[in-house]
Structure formats: structure tokens, C-alpha cells
SEMAR-339822 format. One record per residue (C-alpha): residue number from 1; residue in three letters; y, x, z. Coordinates in pm, 1 decimal. Each point is the difference from the previous one (the first is absolute). Layout:
<pts>
PT   i  aa    north     east       up
PT NUM ala        Y        X        Z
...
</pts>
This chain:
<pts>
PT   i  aa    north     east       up
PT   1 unk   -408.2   3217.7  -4056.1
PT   2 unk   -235.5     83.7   -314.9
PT   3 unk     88.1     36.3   -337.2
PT   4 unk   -160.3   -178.6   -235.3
PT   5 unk    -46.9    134.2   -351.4
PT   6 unk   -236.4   -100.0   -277.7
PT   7 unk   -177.2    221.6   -213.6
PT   8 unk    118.8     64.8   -354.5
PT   9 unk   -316.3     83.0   -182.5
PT  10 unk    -61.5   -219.5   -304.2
PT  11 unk   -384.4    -90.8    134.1
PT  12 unk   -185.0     -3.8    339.3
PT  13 unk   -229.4    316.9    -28.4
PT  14 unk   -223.4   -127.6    332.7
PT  15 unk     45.3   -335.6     70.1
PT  16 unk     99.0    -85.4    347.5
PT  17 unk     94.1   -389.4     14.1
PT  18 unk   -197.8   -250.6    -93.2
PT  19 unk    163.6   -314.5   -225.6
PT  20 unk    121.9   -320.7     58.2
PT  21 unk   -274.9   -210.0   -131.5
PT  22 unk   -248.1    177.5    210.2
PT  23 unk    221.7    -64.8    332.3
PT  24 unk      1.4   -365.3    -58.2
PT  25 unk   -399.7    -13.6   -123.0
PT  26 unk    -23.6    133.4    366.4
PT  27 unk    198.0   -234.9    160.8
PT  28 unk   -202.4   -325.6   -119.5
PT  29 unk   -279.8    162.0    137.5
PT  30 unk     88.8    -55.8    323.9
PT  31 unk    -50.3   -374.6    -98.6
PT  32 unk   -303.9   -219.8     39.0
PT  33 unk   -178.1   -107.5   -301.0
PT  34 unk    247.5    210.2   -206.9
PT  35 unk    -22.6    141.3   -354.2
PT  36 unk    293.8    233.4    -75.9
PT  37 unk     36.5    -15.3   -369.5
PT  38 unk    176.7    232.8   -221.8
PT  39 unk    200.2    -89.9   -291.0
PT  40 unk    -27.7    267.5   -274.6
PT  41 unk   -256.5    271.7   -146.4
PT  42 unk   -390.7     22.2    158.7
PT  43 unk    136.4    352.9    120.0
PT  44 unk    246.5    -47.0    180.2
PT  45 unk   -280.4   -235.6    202.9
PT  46 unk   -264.8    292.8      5.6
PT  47 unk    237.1    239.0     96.4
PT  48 unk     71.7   -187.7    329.1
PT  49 unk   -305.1    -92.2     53.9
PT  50 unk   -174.4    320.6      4.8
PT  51 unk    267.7     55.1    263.1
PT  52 unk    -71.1   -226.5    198.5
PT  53 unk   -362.2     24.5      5.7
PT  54 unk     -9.9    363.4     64.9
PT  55 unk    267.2    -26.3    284.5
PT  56 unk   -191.4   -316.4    137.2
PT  57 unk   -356.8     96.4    -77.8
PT  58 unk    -17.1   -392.0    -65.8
PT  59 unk    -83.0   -257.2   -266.4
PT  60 unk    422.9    -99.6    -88.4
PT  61 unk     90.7   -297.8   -176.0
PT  62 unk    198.9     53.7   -296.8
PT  63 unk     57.8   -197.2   -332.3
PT  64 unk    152.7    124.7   -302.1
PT  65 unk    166.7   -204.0   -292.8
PT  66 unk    -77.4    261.3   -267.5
PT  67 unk    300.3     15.8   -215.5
PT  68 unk   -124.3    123.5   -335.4
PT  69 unk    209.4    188.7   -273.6
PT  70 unk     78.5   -352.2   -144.1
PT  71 unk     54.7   -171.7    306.0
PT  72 unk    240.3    191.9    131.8
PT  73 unk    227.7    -42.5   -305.3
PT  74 unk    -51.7   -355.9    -42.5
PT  75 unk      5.5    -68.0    379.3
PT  76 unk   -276.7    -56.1    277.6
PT  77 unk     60.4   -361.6     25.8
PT  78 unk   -420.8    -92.9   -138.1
PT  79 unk   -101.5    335.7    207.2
PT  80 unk    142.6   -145.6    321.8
PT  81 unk   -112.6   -333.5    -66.3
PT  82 unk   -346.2     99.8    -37.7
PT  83 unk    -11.4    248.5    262.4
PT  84 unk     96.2   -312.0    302.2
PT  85 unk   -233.3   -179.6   -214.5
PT  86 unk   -304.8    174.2     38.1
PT  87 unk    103.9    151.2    351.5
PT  88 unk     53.8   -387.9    136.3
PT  89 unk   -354.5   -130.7   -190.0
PT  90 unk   -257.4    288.6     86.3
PT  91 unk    181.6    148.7    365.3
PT  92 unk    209.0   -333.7    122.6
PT  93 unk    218.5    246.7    207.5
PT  94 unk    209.8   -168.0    266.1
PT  95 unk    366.6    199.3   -151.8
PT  96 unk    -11.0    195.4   -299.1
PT  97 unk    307.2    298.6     39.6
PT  98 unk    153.4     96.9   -352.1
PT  99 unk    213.3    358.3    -20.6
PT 100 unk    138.7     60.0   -339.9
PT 101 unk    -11.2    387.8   -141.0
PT 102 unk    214.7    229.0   -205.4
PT 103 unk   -163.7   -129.2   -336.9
PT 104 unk     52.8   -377.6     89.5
PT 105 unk    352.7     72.9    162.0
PT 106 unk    133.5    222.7   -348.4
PT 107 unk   -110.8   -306.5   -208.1
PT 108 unk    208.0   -265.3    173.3
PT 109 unk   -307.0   -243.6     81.1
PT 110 unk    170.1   -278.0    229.7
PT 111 unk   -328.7    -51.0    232.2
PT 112 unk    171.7   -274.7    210.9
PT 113 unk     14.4   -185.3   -332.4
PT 114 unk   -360.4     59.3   -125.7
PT 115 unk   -113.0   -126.2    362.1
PT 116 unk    202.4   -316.3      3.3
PT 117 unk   -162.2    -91.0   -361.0
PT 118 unk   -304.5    114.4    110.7
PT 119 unk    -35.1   -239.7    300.5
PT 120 unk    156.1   -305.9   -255.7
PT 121 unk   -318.7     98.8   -229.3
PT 122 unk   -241.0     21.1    306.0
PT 123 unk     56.0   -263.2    229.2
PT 124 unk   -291.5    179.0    209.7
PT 125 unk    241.3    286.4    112.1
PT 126 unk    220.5   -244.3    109.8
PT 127 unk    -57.6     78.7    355.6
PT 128 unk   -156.1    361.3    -17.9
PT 129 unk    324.4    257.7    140.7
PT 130 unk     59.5    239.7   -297.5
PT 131 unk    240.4    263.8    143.6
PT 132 unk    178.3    174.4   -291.5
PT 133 unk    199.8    357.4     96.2
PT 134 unk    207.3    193.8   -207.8
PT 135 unk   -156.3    377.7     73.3
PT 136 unk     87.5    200.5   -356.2
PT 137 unk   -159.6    374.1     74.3
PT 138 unk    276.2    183.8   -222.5
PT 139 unk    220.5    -57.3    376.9
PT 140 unk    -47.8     46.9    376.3
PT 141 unk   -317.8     67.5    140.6
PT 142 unk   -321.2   -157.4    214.9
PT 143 unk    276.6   -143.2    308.0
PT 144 unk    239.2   -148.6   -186.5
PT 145 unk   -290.2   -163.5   -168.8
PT 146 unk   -138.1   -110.1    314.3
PT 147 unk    284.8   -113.3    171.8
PT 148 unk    101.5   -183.2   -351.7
PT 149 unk   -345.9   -222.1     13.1
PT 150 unk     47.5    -94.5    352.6
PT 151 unk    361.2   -130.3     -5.0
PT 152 unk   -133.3   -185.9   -327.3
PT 153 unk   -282.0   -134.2    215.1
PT 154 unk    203.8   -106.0    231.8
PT 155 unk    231.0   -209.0   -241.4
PT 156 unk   -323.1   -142.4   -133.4
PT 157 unk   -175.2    -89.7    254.9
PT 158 unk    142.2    -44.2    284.1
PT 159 unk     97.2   -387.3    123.9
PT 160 unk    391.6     -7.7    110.1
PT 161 unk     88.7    -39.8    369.6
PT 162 unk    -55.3   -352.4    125.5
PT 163 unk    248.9    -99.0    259.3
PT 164 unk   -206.1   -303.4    110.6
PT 165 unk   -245.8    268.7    134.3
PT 166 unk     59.0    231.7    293.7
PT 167 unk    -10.1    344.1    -53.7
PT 168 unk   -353.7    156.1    119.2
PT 169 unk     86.9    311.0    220.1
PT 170 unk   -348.9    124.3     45.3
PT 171 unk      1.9     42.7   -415.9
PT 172 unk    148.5    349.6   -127.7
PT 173 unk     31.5     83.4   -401.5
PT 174 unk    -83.7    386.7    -43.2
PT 175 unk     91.1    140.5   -334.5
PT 176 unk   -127.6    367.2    -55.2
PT 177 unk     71.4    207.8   -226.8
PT 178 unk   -261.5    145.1   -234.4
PT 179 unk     17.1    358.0    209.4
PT 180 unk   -196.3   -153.4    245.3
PT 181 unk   -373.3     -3.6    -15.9
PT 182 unk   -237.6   -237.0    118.6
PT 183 unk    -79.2    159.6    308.6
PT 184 unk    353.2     -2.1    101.5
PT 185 unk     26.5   -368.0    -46.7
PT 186 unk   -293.0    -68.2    218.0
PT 187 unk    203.5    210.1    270.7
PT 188 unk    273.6   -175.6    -47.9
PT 189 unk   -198.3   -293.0     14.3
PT 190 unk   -143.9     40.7    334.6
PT 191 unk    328.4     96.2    149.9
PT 192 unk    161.7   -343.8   -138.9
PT 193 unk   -297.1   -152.9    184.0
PT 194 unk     30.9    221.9    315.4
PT 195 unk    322.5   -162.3    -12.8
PT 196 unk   -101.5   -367.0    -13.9
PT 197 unk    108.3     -0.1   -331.6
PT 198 unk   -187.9   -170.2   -330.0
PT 199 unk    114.8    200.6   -279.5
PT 200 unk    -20.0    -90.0   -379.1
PT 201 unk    -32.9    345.5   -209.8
PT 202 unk    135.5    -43.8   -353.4
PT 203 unk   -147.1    144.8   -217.1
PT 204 unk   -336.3     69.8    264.3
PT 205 unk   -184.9    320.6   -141.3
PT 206 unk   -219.9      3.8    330.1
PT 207 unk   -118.6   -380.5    -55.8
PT 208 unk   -107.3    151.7   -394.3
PT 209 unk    -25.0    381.8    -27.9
PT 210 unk   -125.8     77.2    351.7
PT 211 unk   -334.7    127.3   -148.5
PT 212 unk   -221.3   -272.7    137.4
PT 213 unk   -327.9   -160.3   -126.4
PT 214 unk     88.1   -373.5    -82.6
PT 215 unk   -318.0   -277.6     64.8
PT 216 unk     33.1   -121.8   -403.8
PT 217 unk    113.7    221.0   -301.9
PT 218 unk    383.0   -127.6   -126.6
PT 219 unk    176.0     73.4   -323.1
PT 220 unk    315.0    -39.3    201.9
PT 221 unk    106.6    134.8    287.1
PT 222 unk   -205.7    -10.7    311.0
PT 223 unk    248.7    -74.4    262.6
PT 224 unk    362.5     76.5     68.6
PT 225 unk    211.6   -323.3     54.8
PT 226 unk     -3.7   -290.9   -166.6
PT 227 unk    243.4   -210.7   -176.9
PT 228 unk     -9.7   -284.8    225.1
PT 229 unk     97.6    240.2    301.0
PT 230 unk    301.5    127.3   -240.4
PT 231 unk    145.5   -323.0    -34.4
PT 232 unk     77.1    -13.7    380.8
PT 233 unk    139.8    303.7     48.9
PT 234 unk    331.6   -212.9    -35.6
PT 235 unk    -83.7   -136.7    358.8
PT 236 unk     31.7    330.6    193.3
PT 237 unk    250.8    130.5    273.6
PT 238 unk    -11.5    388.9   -140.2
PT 239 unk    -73.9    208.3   -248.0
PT 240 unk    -35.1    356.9    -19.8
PT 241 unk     16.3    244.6   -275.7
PT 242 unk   -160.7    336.7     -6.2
PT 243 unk    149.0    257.0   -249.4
PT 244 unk    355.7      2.6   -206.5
PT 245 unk   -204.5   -120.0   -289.5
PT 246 unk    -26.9   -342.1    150.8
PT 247 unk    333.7   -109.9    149.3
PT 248 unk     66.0   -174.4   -376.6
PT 249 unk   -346.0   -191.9    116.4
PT 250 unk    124.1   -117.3    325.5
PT 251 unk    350.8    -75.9   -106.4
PT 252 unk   -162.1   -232.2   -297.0
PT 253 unk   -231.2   -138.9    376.3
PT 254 unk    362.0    -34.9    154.7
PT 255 unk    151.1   -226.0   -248.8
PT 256 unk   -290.4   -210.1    -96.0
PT 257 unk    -85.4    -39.2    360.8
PT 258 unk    299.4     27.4    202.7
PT 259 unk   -262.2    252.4    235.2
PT 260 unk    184.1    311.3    150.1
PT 261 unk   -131.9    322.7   -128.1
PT 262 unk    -11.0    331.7    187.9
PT 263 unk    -81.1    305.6   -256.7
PT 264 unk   -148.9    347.1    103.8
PT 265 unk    -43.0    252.1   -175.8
PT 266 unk   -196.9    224.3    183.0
PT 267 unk   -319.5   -108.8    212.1
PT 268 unk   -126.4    416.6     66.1
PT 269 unk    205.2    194.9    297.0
PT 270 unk     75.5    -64.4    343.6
PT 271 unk    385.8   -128.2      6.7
PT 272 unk   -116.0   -288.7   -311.2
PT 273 unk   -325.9   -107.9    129.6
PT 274 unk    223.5    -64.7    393.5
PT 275 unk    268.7   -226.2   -188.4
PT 276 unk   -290.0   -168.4   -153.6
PT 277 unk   -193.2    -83.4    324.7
PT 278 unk    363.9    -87.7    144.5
PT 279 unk     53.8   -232.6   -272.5
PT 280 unk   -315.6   -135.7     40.2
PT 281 unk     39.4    -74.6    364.6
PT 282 unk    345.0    -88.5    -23.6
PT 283 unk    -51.3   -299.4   -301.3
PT 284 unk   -347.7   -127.1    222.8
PT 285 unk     94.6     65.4    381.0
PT 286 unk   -254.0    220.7     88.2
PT 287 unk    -22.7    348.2    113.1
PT 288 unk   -164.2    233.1   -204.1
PT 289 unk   -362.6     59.1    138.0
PT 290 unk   -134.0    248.9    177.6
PT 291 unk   -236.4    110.4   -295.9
PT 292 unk    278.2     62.9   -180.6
PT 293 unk    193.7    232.7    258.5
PT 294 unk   -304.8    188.7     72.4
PT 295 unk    -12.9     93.8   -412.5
PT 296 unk    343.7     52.3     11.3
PT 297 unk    -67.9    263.5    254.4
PT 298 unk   -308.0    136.8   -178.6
PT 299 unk    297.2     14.3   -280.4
PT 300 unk    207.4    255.4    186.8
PT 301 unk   -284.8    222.1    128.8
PT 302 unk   -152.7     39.0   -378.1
PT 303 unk    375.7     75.6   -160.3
PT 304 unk     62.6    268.9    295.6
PT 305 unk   -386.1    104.8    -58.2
PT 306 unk     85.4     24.8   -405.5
PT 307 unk    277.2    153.0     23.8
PT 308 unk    -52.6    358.0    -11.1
PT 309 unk   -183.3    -66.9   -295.6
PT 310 unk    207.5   -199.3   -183.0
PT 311 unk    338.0    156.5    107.6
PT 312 unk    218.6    193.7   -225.9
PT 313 unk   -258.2    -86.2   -342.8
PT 314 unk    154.3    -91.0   -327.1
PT 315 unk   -108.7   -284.1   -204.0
PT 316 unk    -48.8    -94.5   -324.0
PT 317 unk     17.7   -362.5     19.8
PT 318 unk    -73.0   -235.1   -339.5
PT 319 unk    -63.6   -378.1     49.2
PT 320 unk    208.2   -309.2    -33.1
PT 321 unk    301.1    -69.7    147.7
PT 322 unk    -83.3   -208.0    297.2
PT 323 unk   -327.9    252.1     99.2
PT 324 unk    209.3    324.6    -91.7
PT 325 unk    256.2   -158.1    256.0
PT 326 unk   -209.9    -50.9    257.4
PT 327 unk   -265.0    301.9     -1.6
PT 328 unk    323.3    219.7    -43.1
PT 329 unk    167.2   -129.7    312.3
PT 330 unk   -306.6      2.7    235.2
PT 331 unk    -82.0    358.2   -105.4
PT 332 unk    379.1     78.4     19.4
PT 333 unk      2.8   -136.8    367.2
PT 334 unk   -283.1    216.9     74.5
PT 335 unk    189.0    337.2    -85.0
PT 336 unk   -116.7      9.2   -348.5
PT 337 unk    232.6     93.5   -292.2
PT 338 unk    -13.1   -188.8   -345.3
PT 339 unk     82.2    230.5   -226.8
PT 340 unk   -105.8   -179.9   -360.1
PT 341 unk     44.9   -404.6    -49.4
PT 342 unk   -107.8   -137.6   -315.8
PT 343 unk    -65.1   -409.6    -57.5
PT 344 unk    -51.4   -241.8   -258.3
PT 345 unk    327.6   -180.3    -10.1
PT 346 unk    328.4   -104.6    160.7
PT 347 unk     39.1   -142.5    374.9
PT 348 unk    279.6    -46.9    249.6
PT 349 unk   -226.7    180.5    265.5
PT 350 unk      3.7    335.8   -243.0
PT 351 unk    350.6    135.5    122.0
PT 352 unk   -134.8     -6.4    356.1
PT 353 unk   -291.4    232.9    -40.4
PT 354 unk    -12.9    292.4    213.7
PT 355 unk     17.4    238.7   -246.1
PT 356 unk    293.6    130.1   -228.2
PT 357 unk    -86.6   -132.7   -318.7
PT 358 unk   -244.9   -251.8   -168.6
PT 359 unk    -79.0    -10.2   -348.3
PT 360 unk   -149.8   -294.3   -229.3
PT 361 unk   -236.7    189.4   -150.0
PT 362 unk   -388.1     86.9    -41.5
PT 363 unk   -261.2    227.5    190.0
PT 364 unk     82.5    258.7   -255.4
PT 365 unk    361.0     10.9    153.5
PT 366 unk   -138.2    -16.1    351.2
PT 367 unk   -243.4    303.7    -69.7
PT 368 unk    317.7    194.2   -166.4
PT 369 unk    233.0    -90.6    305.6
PT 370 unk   -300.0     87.1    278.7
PT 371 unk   -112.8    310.6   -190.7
PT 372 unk    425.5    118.2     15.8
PT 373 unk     26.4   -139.0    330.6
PT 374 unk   -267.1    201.3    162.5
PT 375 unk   -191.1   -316.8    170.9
PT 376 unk   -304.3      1.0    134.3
PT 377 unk   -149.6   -375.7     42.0
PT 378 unk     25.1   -198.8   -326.0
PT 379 unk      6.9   -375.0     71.5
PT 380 unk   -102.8   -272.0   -248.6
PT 381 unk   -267.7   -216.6   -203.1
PT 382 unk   -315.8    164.3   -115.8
PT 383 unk    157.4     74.8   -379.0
PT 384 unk    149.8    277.6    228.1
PT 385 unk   -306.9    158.9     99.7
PT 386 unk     50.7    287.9   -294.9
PT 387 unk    353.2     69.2     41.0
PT 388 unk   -135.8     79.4    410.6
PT 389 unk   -254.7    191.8   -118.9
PT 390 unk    224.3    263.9   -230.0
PT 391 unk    254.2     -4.0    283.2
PT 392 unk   -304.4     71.7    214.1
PT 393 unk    151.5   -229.1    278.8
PT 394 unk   -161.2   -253.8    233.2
PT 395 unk      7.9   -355.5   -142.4
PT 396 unk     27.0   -378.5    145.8
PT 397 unk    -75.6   -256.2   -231.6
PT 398 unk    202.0   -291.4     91.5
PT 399 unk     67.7   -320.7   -178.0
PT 400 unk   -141.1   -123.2   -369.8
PT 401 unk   -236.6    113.7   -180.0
PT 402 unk   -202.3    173.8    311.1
PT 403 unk   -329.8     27.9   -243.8
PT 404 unk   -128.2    339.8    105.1
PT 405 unk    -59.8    -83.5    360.1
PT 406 unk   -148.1   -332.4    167.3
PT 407 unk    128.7   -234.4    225.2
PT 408 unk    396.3    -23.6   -179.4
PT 409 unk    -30.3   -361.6    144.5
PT 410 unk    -42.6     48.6    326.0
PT 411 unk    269.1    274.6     65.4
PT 412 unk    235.5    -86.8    238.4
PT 413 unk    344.4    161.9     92.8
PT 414 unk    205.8   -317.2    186.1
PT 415 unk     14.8    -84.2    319.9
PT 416 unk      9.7    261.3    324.7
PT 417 unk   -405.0     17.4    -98.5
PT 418 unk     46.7     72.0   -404.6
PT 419 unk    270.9    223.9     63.3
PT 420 unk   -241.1    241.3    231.1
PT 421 unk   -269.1    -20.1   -205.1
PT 422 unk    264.3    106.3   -257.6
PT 423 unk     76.2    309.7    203.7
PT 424 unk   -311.3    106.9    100.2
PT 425 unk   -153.0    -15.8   -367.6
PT 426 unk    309.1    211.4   -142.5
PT 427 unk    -38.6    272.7    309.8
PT 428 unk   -373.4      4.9    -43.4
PT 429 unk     81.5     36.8   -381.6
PT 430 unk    200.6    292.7     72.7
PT 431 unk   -224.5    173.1    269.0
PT 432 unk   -289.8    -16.9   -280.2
PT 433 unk    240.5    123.1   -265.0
PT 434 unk     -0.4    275.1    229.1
PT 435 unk   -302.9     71.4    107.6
PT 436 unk   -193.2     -3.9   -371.3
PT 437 unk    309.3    238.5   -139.1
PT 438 unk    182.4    181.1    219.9
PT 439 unk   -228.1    115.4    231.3
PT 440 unk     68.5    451.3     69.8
PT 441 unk   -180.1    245.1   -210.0
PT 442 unk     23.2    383.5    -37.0
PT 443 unk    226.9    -71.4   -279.1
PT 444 unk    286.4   -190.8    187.1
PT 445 unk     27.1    265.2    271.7
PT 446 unk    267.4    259.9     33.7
PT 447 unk     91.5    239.0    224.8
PT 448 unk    392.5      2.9    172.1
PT 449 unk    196.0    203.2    226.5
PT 450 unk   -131.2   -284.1    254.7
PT 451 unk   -381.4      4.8   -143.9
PT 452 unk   -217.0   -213.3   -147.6
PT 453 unk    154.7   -313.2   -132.7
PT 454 unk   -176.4   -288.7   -239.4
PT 455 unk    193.7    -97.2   -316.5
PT 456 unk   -103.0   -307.4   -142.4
PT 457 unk    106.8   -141.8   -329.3
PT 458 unk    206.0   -254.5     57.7
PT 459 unk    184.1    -49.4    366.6
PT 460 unk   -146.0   -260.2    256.6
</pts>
């Protein structure tokens, strides 16, 4: 079991999480026709944005209701007003998705309030969904804000369990959590279907941020589901939950619904991604198909292929909870040791890292801890790229931002098929690593009692 420590320092030197706000922005973008809208300063907006863009390399959605000097002491009531306003009149977005941030939260503004008098003044809103969340940024970290938003969607929009209606047992709710990218939702997607299944994805990142070239231009969100669907997601036999960050989602799903829920929290390995096909076949009758046992084998033959490369390493690890939990145990399974953990913020999963110790901290800690720790493959976002490069280690960028390297939405690590592409990108990382800087020269050889031998700077 893994200690869990937070740093001490009085400021975060180089930033590792991301905040609240900008979790929950994210997770109304994987609604149709959605404008995520955040309460408090134009920066805290631009900040995320630029995020997103870069990781994306997409035109994002994202409203601001630029809290001035004056506004925030007097309160953001006419700033809010205006903002729906203008966002309903010029974009007529199907949901607009309001996250509150540390400026907004330290002044006390009761949102829920404003909106209530807001639709009394505007008898236009009456029917347009305005989804306030609580996200302050001065607490927790991107998950929590995502898993936050969803269970608040859920409360919101979702129509209560009608008993005069059957059940419909080909229907499955999926909540993921905000570790997963779009290319692992259309996996998951197509093994649902495999499956006979018809899955409902909320939030649905592949529907929006999938990286393809809509018919019309959209202010809003071009895809990802739509309110309509949400509203029957009460009707379901199932739903699943991917990631600790979401079981407070499916729980709210649970008692609003009365819909079983079955929660895991890893989707990348062998052993998880076998209970999930056995659920799978167990909750529709089926047998898994043959498609799927042929990748599971494929599976096997690339972890005993990757082995001997990714054996006996130590790794520097740095990403939230639920992706730090679930990179850390695939690599773990595969012989690897994780020497350094650092995340963003608290989790139940934390204790049960493979590792001895994690610490809440930043990628300053992380570079400390792998620099005393003697690893040799750093692990995180692309704000780590520097702290690889004076380690002079390997790196993986995993996770968000990914804005040095294209294609962040269309990695994939579940499923038997994510998981060996996984593999196979971290061995060929490694053999690479080794080619460009390890390879023998005059100056690495010595001469022993047995003869010639190679030393190389760092063991492999």
C-alpha cells in the first residue's frame, strides 16, 4: 500500500494539474450544441482555452463572463445575465454549461439564485438547460472537476425512472472519466456494439473533439450527445463507470434512476480488460467474440515481446489520479518498477499504486524524486518535456495538455487493442532512447581481467 503525502511548498513551482473549472469546461464539450461558460475573469477563460486548442488542434467553444475589478466586488449577477443573454441571441446553443472559478467562489456569488431570477426576467430561457457547477480552482484538480459536472448533469437533466415503462436492455449508460481520450471512447464504443449493446457516452468527447471536418461551421459544439438522449438515460438496464473519479456520477445515475451501476477503474491490462468482456457477456448473454480473443492473444504475445524492454525500468510517473493508477499498474504488471508518483489531488485509488509512495505535488517534485531515484523513463503531459530533457531520460506524453505532438485525440490505451499499442509505443520509445544515446564508442570501453566490456551510462 502507498503512502500518500502532499507537498509542503508554499507555491507550485511547475504546474502539474490542471483546475477545476477547466475539467468541467471539458466535460460540456462532450455535449451537442453546448457552450461551456465560465463564471469569473476573461483569463481564467483564455487560459483554458489555449489549452484546449493546442491539445485539440481544434476551433473549442468557450464563453467567458468577464468579471471586472468592480464586478467582482459588487457581484457577477449583470455579468452572468448578459453573458446567457448574448450567448442564447447570437449562438442559440442547445445547453449552455456554467463552472464557477476561484474569483466567483471567494466572493460568495449564489449562481443558482442569479439563474432562477434570470429565467423570471427572461421568459425566453425558460426552456433552454443552464447547468450551473460549483468548480472553485483554489481546490482539487481537472477530475474532480469533471466528475463534479457530470453528476450535476445528471441531476439536471436526466428524466426519473418511469415504472410504467419497461426497462430497455439493449441501452447501456457509459460514464468516463476525463483520463480517457476520444479514441478510447470510440474503442469502447465498438466493443459495446460488438456486444449488441447501444451505449449512451456522457459526456461524448469522440461525438465533439474527435478532430473531424463538420458539413456547416457551429459556435457550439459539433456533436457529442444531445440533451434529448440525456433525458432517457433513466430508462436503461446498466451503467458503467470508467475511472474512481466517476463512481460519485453513477451513484447520483443510481438514485435518480434506480439503474445498477458497475464501476471500473482500470480499462488498460490484461486481468481488467477480461472482467470487462465477462461482464459484458455475462449482463447480455453472449460470448465474447472471436475478434476479441484473437486481440486478447495478440495482447499476450506483445507484453512477453515488451518485456525485456520494459522489465526492471523505473518510472517517473506524474498525471492524475485515475491515469497515474492505471498507466502505473499496466507497466507494473509488465515488470516495470514505479519509482516516483506525483498527481494533482486526492483519490481512493492512490493507496493502491504500485509504488511506495505518492506525493500531491508538481513536475518540479517529480523531476526532484526521478533525478534521486535514478529512473530512466519519465511519464507525463507535455509541460514535462524539460524536466525529461535535464534528466536526459526517454519521455511518454500521456494525458492533458499533449500540445507538442499530434494526434493526443486519437491515442488509445483500453481495451486488449489500446493496451498493445500501449506497449509497443513505450518499448519502441525505449529501443530509440537507446539507439540515438547509448549506442558504444571508444570512450565507453574498458578493458577487464575478462576483456573488453561496454559501459554505458545508465543500465538497460
Amino acid at each position: 500500500m502507498a503512502i500518500v503525502t502532499t507537498s509542503k511548498k508554499a507555491c507550485s513551482v511547475n504546474p502539474l494539474k490542471m483546475s477545476q473549472p477547466i475539467g468541467g469546461s471539458f466535460a460540456f464539450m462532450g455535449l451537442r450544441g453546448a457552450m461551456p461558460l465560465l463564471h469569473g475573469p476573461q483569463g481564467c477563460a483564455s487560459f483554458g482555452l489555449t489549452l484546449f486548442v493546442r491539445h485539440f488542434n481544434e476551433a473549442v467553444p468557450m464563453q467567458t463572463t468577464a468579471m471586472s475589478e468592480v464586478a467582482t466586488v459588487l457581484g457577477g449577477h449583470e455579468n452572468l445575465e448578459q453573458a446567457i443573454l448574448n450567448i442564447y441571441n447570437r449562438i442559440e446553443p442547445e445547453i449552455i454549461g456554467i463552472n464557477s472559478t476561484g474569483v466567483t467562489e471567494t466572493n460568495g456569488d449564489d449562481v443558482e439564485a442569479f439563474i432562477r431570477l434570470i429565467r423570471q426576467k427572461h421568459r425566453q430561457l425558460e426552456k433552454l438547460p443552464l447547468v450551473y457547477v460549483s468548480t472553485p480552482d483554489f481546490k482539487d484538480a481537472l477530475q474532480d472537476g469533471w466528475g463534479k459536472t457530470v453528476a450535476r448533469m445528471i441531476e439536471v437533466l436526466v428524466t426519473p425512472f418511469d415504472p410504467a415503462r419497461p426497462r430497455d436492455a439493449s441501452r447501456v449508460n457509459v460514464l468516463p472519466g476525463c483520463h480517457l481520450t476520444p479514441g478510447d471512447l470510440d474503442e469502447l464504443r465498438t466493443i459495446f456494439e460488438d456486444f449488441g449493446l447501444k451505449p449512451s457516452f456522457l459526456p461524448d468527447l469522440a461525438g465533439s473533439l474527435d478532430g473531424h471536418i463538420p458539413d456547416e461551421f457551429t459556435p457550439t459544439t459539433i456533436g457529442g450527445i444531445g440533451v434529448d438522449e440525456i433525458a432517457t438515460m433513466g430508462q436503461v438496464a446498466w451503467t458503467i463507470a470508467i475511472g474512481a473519479q466517476m463512481r460519485r456520477a453513477a451513484e447520483t445515475m443510481q438514485v435518480r434512476t434506480g439503474a445498477p451501476f458497475r464501476l471500473f477503474e482500470r480499462l488498460c491490462g490484461l486481468i481488467p480488460n477480461d472482467e470487462f468482456m465477462a461482464f459484458l457477456s455475462q449482463i447480455t448473454g453472449r460470448s465474447v467474440p472471436s475478434k476479441y480473443r484473437r486481440q486478447r492473444g495478440q495482447l499476450a504475445d506483445a507484453m512477453l515481446d515488451a518485456h525485456f524492454h520494459i522489465g526492471g525500468r523505473k518510472l517517473a510517473i506524474g498525471a492524475e489520479p485515475d491515469l497515474l493508477f492505471d498507466l502505473s499498474s499496466s507497466l507494473h504488471e509488465m515488470g516495470a518498477q514505479v519509482t516516483a508518483a506525483v498527481t494533482t489531488t486526492n483519490s481512493p485509488v492512490l493507496q493502491r499504486v504500485r509504488t511506495e509512495d505518492v506525493l500531491i505535488g508538481d513536475l518540479e517534485d517529480l523531476e526532484e524524486l526521478a533525478r534521486t531515484r535514478d529512473c530512466d523513463l519519465l511519464i507525463s503531459h507535455s509541460h514535462g518535456r524539460q524536466a525529461a530533457s535535464r534528466l536526459n531520460v526517454p519521455f511518454f506524453r500521456v494525458g492533458f495538455p499533449m500540445f507538442d505532438r499530434l494526434g493526443a485525440a486519437h491515442l488509445t490505451m483500453v481495451g486488449y487493442r489500446g493496451t498493445r499499442d500501449l506497449i509497443f509505443d513505450i518499448a519502441n520509445l525505449i529501443i530509440t532512447d537507446r539507439e540515438i544515446n547509448h549506442r558504444p564508442t571508444p570512450d565507453s570501453w574498458r578493458f577487464t581481467n575478462s576483456g573488453l566490456q561496454v559501459v554505458s551510462p545508465r543500465l538497460h
